[in-house]
N, C-alpha and C positions, 0 to 999 in steps of 0.2 A: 752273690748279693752284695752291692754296695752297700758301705760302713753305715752312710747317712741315708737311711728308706724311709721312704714318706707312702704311707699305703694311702692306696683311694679310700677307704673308709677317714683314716684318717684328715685327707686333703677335705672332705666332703664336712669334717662334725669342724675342722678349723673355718668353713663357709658359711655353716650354718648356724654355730652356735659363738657369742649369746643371741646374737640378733643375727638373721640372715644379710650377709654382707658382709665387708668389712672396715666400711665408716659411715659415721650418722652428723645433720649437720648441728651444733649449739650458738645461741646468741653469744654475743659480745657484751649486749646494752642491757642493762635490768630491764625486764620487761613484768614488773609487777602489781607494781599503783594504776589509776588510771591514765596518771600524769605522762608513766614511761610511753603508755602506750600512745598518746597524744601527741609526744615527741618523735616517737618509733614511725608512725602513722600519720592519721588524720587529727587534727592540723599541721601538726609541727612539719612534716614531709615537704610540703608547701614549699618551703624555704630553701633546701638544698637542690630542689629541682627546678626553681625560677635560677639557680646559682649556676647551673650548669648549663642549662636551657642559654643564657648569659655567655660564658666561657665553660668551651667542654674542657679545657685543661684540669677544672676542678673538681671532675669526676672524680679523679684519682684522691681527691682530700674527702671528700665524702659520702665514698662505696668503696666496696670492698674489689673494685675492677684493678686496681696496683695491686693486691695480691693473689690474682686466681688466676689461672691457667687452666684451660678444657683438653681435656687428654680426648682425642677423637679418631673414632674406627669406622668400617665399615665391615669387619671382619673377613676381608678378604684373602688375608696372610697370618693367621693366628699362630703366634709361633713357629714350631717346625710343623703343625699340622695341616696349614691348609686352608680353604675359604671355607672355612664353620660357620660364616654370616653373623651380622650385626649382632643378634641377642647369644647367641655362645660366646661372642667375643667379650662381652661384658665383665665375666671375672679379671679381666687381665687387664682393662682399663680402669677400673676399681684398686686393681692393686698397684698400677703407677701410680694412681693420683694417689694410696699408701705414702707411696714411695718419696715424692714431693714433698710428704708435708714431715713424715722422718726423717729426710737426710737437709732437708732445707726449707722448713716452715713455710713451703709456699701450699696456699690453698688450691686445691683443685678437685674440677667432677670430670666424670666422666659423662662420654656423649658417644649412642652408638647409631650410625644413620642407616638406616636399612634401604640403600642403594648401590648397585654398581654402578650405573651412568654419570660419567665422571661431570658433568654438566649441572647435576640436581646434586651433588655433594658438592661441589665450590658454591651452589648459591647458598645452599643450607649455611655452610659454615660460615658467607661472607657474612648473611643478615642477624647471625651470632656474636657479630664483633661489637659494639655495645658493651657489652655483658662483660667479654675478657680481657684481660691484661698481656695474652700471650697464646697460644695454640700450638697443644703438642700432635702432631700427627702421628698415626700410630696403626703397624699391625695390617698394612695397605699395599696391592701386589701390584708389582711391577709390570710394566711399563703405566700402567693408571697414576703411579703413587705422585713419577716427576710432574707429570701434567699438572696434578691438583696440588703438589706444592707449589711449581710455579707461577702458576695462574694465581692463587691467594696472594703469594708475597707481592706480586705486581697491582691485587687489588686492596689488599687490604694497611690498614695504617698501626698492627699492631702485631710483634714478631709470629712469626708462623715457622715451625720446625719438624720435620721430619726426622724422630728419633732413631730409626732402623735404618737412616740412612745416614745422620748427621753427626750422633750419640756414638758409634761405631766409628766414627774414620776421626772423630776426634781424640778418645782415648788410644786409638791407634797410630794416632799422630805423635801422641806423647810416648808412648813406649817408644816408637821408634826414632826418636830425639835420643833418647837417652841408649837406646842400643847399640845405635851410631858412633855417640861418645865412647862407648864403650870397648867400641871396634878401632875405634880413630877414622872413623869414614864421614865423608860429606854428603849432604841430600844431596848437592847439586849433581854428584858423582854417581852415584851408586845407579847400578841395574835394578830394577825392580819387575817382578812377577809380578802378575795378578792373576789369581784364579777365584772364579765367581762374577759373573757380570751383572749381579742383579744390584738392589736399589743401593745395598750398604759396601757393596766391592766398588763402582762407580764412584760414588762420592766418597771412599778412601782414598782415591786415584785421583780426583782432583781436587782434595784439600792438600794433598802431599804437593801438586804441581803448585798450587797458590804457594806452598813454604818452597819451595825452590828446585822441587824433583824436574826434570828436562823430560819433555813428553818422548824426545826416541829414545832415552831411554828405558822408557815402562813399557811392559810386554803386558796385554788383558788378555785371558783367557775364558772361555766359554767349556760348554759340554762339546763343546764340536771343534773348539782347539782354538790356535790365536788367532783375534783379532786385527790380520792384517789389513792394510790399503787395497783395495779390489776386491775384498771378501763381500758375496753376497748373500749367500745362507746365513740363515737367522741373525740376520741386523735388524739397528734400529738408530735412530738417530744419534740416542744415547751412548750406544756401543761406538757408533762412527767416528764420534768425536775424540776416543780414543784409539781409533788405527792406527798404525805404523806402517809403513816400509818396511820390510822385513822376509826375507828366504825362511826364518822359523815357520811351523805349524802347527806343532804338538807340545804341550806341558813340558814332556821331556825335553825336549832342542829349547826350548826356551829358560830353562831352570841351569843348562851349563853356565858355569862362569856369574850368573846370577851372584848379587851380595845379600838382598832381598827375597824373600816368598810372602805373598800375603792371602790364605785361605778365607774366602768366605764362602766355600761350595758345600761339598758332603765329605763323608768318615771316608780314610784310606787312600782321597784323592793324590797324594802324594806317596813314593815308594823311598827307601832308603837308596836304591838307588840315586834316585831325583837327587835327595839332600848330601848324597857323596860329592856329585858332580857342581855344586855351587862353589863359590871363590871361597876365602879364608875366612874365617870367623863369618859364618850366615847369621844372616837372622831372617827366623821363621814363626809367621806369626799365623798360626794352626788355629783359626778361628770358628771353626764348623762348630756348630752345636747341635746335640749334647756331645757329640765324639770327635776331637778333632780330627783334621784332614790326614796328619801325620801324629802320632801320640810323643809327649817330649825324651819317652825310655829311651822308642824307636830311633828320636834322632840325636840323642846322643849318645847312642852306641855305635855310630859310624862317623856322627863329626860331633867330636867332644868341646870343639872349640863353638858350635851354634849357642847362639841365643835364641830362646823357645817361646814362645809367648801363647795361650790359648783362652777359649772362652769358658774353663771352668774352674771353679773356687778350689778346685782339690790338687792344684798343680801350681806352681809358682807363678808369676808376671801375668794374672787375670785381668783379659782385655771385658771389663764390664761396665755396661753403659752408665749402672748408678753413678760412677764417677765424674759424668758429665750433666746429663740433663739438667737436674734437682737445679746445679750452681750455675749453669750459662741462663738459667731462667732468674734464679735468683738476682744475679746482677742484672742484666735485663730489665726485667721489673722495676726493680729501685732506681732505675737511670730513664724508669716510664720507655721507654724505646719505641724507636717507630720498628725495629727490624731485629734479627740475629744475624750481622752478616758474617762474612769470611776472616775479617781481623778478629771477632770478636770470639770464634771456634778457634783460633789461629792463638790467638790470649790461652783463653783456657786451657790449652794445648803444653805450652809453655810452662806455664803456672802450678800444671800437675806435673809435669819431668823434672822443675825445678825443684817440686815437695819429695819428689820422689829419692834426689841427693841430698839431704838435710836428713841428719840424724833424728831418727825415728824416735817418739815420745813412748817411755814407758809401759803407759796402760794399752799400746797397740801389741809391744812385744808382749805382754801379758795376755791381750786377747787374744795372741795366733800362737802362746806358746813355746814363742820364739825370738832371737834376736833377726831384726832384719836390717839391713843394711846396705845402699846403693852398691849392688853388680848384679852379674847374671841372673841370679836369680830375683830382682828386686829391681826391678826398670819402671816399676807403674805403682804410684799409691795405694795403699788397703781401702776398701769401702768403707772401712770406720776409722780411717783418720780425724782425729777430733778438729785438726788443722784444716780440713777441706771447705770448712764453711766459712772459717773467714780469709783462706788465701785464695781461691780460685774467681769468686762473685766480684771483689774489688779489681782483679786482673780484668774480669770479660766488662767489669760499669769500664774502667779508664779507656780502655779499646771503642768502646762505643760512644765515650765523648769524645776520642780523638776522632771518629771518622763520622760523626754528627746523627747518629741514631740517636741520640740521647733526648728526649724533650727537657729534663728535669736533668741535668749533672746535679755531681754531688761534687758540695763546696767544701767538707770537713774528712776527707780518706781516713784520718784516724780514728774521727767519732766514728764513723762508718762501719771502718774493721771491730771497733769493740762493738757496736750494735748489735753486728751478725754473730760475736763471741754470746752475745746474751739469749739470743733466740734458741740455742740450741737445747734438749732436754739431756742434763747428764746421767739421770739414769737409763738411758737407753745403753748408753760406752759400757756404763759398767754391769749389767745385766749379760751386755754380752762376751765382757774379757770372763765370767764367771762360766758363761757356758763355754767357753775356750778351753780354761784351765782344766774344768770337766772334762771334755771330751780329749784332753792330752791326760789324764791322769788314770782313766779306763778304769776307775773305783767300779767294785764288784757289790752292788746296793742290795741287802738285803730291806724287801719288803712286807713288813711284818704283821698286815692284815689282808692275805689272799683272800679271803670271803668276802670282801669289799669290789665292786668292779667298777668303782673310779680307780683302785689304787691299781685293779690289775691294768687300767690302761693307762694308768701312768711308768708301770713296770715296761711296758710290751714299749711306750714310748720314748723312753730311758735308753732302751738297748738299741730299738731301731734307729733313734737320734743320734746313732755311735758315742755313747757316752761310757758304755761299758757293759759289763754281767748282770743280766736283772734277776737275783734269789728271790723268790717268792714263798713265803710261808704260810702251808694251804695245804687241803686235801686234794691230790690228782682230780680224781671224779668233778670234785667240786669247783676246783678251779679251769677245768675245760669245759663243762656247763656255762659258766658265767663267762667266759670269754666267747663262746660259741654263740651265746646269747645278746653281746658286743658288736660282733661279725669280726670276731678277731680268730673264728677257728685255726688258723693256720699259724697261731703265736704260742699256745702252748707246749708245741716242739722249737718253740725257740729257748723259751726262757727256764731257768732253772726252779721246781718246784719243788721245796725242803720243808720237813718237819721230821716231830720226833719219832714217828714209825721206822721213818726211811736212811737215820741220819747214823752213819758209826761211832758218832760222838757222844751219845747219850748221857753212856756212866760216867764219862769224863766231863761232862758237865756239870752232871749229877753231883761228882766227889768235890768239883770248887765252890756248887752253891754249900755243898753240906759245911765244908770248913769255914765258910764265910758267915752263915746263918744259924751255926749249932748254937751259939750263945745268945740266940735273940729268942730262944723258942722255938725257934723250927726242928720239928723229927723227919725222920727218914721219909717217912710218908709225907707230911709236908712239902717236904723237897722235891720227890718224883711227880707229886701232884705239877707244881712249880715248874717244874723243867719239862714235863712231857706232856701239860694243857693246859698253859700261859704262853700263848705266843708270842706276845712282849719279853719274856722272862727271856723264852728261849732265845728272840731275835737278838737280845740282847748278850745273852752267851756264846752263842754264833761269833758275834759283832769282837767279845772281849777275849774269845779262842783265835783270833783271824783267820772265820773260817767266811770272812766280806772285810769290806773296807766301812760301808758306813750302813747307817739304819736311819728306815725315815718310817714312824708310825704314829699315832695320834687320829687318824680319821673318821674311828667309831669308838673310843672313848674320851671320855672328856681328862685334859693333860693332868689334873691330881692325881688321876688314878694313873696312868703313864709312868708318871713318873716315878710315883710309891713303886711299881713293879721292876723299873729301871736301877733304882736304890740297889735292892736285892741283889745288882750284879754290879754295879759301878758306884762309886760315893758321888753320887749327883744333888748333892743338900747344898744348904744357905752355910753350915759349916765348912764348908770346901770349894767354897767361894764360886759356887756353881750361877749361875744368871742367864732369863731368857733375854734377848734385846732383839723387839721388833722392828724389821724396817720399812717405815710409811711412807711410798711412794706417791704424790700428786706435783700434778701442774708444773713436772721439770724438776721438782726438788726429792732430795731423800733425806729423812730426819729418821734417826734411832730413837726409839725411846726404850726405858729401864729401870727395872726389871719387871717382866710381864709375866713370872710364872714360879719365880723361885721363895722370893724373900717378901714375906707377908706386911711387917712392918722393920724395914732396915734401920739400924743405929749407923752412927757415922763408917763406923770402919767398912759397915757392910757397904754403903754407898759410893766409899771407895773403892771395894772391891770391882761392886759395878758397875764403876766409869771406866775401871783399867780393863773388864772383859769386854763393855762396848766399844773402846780403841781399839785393841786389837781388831773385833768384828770388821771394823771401817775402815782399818787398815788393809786386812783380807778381803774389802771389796773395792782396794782402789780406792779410800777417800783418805783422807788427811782431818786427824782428827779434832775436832774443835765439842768440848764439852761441858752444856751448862747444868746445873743444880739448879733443880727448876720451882719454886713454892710459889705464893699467893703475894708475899713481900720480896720486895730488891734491896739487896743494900742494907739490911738491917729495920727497912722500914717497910710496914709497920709492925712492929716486936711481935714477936711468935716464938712460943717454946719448939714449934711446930715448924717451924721456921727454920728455926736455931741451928738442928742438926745438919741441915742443910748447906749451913756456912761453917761448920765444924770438917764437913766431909772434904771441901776445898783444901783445910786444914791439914789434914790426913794427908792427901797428897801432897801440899807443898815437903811432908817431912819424906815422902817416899821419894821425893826427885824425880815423880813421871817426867816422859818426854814429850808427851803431848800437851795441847792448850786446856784449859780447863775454867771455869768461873761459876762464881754462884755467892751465896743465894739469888735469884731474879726470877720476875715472872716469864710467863711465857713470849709474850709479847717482844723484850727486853734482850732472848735469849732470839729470836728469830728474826726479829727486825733491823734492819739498818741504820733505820732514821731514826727509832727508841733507842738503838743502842747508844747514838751521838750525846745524849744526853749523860753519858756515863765516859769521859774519856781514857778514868783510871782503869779500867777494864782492860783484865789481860786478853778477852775473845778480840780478834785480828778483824773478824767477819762474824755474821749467821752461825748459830752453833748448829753441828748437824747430827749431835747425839744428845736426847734430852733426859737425865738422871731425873726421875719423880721420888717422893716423898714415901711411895709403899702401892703394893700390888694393885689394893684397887683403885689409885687413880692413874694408873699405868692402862689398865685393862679398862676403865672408861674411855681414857684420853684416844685411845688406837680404835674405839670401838663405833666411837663417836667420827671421829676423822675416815672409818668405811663407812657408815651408815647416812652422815651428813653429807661427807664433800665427793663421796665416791672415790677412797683414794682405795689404792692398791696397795696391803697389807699383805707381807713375807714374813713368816716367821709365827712364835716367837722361836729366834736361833737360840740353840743352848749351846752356851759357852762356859768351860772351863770344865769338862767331863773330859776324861781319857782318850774315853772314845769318839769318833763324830758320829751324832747319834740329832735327829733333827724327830721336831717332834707338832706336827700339822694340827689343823684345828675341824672339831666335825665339820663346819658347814663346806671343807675346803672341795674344791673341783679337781679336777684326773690333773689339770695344766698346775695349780697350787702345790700341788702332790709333788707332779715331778719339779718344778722350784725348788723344793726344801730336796728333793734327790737330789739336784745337781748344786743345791750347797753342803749337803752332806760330803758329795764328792770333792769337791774342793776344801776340805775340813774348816770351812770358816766357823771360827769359835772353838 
């Protein structure tokens, strides 16, 4: 079984739940008085469509046609599956247009046409053009696919792209820029294979010739061998224009002496053999999916000097589409274009081998775990380069105003480049360096309310997410009931289920609570009570025996009582400088706020304590911390005892010498705004503070309570920070996905 399993049940409740689907559309414009709607609507309408009606150029200033792209199927070639038809194809057009609007804020729907007649899909999508800014083709079988690209781009006045055929040979253009380098070899020079003659091996083959590859020397192969001059079995136009002259006929004869391989066929297509017999340093770029054609073990145990490249994330130098589309559209777009031509795949091409030699930022090595660094293993950017958004889009706009796709250039490249800096949402980067760290640290999560069956399927999605050991604390019986009852029967012989029946630790737990708790009132009996039906009690002597790495519980009691039971094994109090600090994810931003669970009504010291436990937190999540003391008055005004403490706690820390930013007292506005904050220049905050210290629990616990309930934002936590142990502790209302959140911050001991 792979590390990372995704079960159909599971692929099926992430489709269906909360809402069937997986995006829904929201206004932009208030839409609440009558007035908006007047504007929105009838009359006001009136005026931007006499405006366009006038000059269509000014579509693009008011609709939303410069930002939307139509992802469009006919479900012919659904992944590796097959013609499943237009309506099965529908989740995977759904999840590009995801995909657009996460890696590069562009908006897009999906559109599936239920035809094969290549004749009634170009009209379809021509009288669709109006409406978009761009057209992604998608998931569409070969020989149909060229036809209905090239017919569109010849009819239509707004870029048209063939992702499986264009998204492929571009990122594969950049690896192999950089492979080259790496070999000291030239495109003009080098031998190149091709195996796979279908949409995405084709146009690998002639975007490479556009950058300078010499058509005799590229060798296409097919199921039935090369693509020679005179060959007449299973041609096509497409295939033709790639013949050669050539005595070769077989994979094999054609792979000697070879400096190039480029797989787009099936698993095993290639033998060790094959990859002995290529010239010096090959490079092999094992593209099949899910299995490459050659696996990169395989081939560098007989040529240790190949460069390997393939189509999956669990291997080094991943040829993946995300790396192109999202940003040759983004640029595109913003330059209005009439096209995507050859310079402008050819840009982007570039632009990504280039990022690919530039020392790698931080929070990337943080999310894979790793250092990376331009060579062999490291030819092609990560999909979460933070860099991709604003380096690749301004490379594909300048190519398009050099070679006049452009209707709109863009007059300012640096206001530009910072534009696309602001569009991006960073909590996305750092949710996912968090799940990196996880999955490289293989924390052994005890889950300390088995009787629960959100938490069991947050356990069962813990382990199968390869994050590590999922302990669950639960009766047998009981807990393959409720997972059976889940449709997860075949998960209780995965995961570990422990309690105090089964566990050899018992006494020994037993004798640390008793030394712990003999002076508080607790007798023996007290204690076994305690340790052997308190599941909290126990998870947590588990947790402080390391017999796990972290504990994540809270789901079916409310955290007072948590955490009283927690005391008993750990000093988790406001004396020991313990604090929860939640983090409130909306609209791109993440703000901390502190303390939501520990310290009833804090004095200064306590408020120092916790700004230094929410630093850290933001530091453990990748952020740089900026922290304000947040009351009702700024600045001293208007006077408040209430207040007061607030600017005393600032105090506190100037005498401790933190190293992070800090200010206060101000309100909240003050602490988050940029333009309020101008009004304050002596202010040590640089920017936005992004952890906000409150005055005492309950307007801590209104303020996060208020920002889910009103703005819809996404509430993590509260993290408990400054316990021994990593000990995470969730809220009843939380979901199976909330659950594992706080598992996979556990895992990563943030706090």
């Amino acid at each position: 079984m792979s590390k990372n399993r995704v079960t159909p049940e599971e692929a099926l409740a992430f489709h269906l739940e909360p809402t069937p689907g997986k995006f829904e559309i929201t206004a932009t414009v208030p839409m609440t008085t009558q007035r908006d709607l007047s504007l929105a609507y009838s009359p006001g309408v009136a005026v931007p469509c006499e405006a366009i009606a006038e000059n269509a150029e000014t579509a693009y200033d008011y609709t939303n046609k410069g930002n939307l792209v139509a992802v469009i199927s006919n479900g012919t070639a659904v992944l590796g599956l097959g013609n499943l038809g237009a309506l099965a194809s529908k989740p995977v057009m759904e999840g590009k247009a995801v995909l657009f609007k996460r890696f590069a804020d562009v908006n897009s729907i999906d559109i599936e046409l239920d035809t094969e007649d290549t004749d009634a899909f170009v009209d379809a999508v021509k009288l669709m053009g109006p409406t978009f800014g761009g057209i992604n083709l998608e998931d569409i079988k070969a020989p149909e696919c060229f036809v209905i690209e090239q017919r569109l781009k010849e009819e239509m006045d707004i870029p048209v792209f063939h992702d499986d055929q264009h998204g492929t040979a571009v990122i594969c253009a950049a690896g192999l820029l950089n492979a080259l380098k790496l070999s000291g070899k030239k495109i003009e020079d080098v031998r190149i294979v091709l195996n796979g003659a279908g949409a995405a091996g084709i146009a690998c083959l002639e975007l490479l010739k556009a950058m300078g590859a010499k058509h005799q020397n590229c060798v296409m192969c097919d199921t039935k061998g090369v693509i020679y001059q005179g060959r007449t079995e299973g041609m096509n136009q497409w295939k033709s224009a790639h013949a050669v002259a050539t005595d070769l006929r077989t994979l094999e004869e054609a792979m000697k002496g070879a400096d190039v391989f480029l797989g787009v066929s099936v698993k095993g297509a290639v033998t060790q053999d094959m990859v002995s017999s290529m010239a010096d340093n090959p490079v092999i770029f094992a593209m099949a999916n899910p299995d490459p054609e050659i696996t990169p073990e395989d081939a560098h145990e007989v040529r240790p000097d190949a460069i390997v490249a393939t189509g999956r994330s669990d291997y080094p130098n991943q040829v993946n589409n995300v790396l192109g589309f999202p940003y040759l559209f983004r640029g595109a777009l913003d330059i209005n274009a009439r096209a995507i031509n050859d310079e402008m795949k050819i840009a982007c091409a570039h632009a990504l081998a280039n990022l690919a030699r530039e020392d790698v930022p931080d929070e990337v090595a943080l999310a894979y775990g790793k250092n990376l660094s331009f060579g062999r293993d490291y030819i092609i950017p990560t999909p979460f380069d933070p860099r991709l958004i604003h380096r690749v889009p301004p490379a594909v706009a300048q190519a398009g105003m050099n070679t006049g796709a452009a209707r709109r250039p863009i007059i300012d490249m640096e206001a530009y480049e910072l534009s696309l800096k602001s569009r991006m949402d960073p909590t996305a980067s750092i949710l996912r360096g968090i799940n990196a760290r996880a999955r490289a640290n293989q924390a052994r999560m005890i889950f300390a309310e088995g009787d629960d069956p959100r938490v069991l399927r947050a356990a069962v999605m813990y382990q199968r997410a390869g994050f590590g050991k999922a302990l669950v604390v639960g009766r047998e019986d009981d807990v393959k009931t409720k997972l059976e009852a889940a449709g997860l029967e075949d998960a209780h012989r995965q995961i570990e289920i422990v309690n105090a029946a089964n566990t050899q630790h018992l006494e020994t737990y037993k004798q640390f609570l008793y030394d712990r708790l003999h002076r508080r009132g607790f007798d023996a009996q007290d204690i076994h009570r305690l340790a052997a039906r308190d599941r909290h009690v126990f998870s947590a002597l588990m947790l402080q025996h390391g017999h796990g790495d972290g504990l994540v519980t809270g789901a079916t009691r409310k955290s007072a009582h948590i955490l009283d039971r927690i005391n008993h094994v750990y000093d988790a109090d406001k004396d020991h400088g313990v604090a929860g600090i939640t983090a409130v994810l909306h609209k791109g931003r993440i703000v901390f706020i502190a303390d939501t669970i520990v310290n009833e009504w804090p004095d200064e010291e306590d408020l120092a304590n916790i700004a230094e436990r929410a630093a850290t937190v933001a530091q453990n999540m990748g952020l740089e911390p900026r922290v304000a003391f947040v009351s009702f008055s700024t600045f001293g005004y208007p006077v408040s005892e209430r207040a007061e403490k607030m600017a005393k706690a600032a105090d506190v820390l100037d005498q401790r010498g933190v190293s992070f930013e800090y200010e206060g007292e101000m309100t909240v506005d003050v602490a988050l705004n940029a333009l309020a904050q101008e009004a304050y220049p002596f202010s040590r905050l640089t920017g936005p503070a992004n952890i906000l210290i409150v005055p005492a629990r309950h307007s801590a616990s209104i303020s996060v309570k208020l920002m889910q309930e009103m703005a819809g934002a996404t509430v993590i936590g509260p993290i408990l920070a400054g316990v021994d142990g990593s000990i995470q502790i969730c809220s009843t209302v939380s979901t199976a996905n909330d659950i594992l959140n706080m598992a996979v911050l556990a895992a990563c001991k943030v706090g």
